[in-house]
C-alpha atoms as one frame of an Amber mdcrd trajectory, in Angstrom:
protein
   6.997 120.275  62.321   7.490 121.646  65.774   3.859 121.734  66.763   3.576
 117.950  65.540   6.239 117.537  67.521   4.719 118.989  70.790   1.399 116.683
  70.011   3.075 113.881  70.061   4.683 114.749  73.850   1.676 115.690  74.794
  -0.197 112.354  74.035   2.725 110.164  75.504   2.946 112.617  78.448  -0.796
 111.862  78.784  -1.059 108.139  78.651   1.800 107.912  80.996   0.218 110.437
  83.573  -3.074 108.441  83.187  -1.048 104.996  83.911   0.515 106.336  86.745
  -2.145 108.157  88.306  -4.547 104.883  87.876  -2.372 102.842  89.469  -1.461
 104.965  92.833  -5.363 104.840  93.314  -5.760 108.573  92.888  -8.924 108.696
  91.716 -10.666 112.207  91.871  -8.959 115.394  91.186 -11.048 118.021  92.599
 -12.488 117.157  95.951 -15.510 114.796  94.945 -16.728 116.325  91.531 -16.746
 112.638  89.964 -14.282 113.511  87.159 -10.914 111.405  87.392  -7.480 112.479
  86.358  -7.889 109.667  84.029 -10.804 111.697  81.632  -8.602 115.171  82.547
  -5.416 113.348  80.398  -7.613 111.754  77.953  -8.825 115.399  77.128  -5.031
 116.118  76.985  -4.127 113.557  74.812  -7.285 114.709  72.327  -5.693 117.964
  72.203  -2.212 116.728  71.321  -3.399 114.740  69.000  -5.097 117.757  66.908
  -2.090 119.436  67.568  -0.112 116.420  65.732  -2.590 116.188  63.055  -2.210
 119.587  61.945  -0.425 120.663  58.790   2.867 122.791  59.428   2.604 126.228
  58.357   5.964 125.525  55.828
């Protein structure tokens, strides 16, 4: 229940951070690689959700 727990943190954590981020205007998170912060939280979020969707070890 604890690493569901964490998922779910981490996908909030990520759509907020992915809000706020789009609407300062930062848009590039590495010099000028062409990846935003907005596709470096939605890979966050993907991870917390597999960590929500996974069965607890009880």
């Amino acid at each position: 229940m604890k690493i569901q727990l964490y998922g779910i943190v981490i996908i909030l954590l990520s759509i907020l951070f992915s809000v706020t981020f789009h609407n300062v205007g930062w848009t590039y998170f590495i010099g000028d690689i062409g990846m935003e912060w907005q596709h470096l939280f939605m890979i966050t979020g993907i991870v917390g959700a597999v960590l929500a969707l996974l069965p607890s070890k009880k």
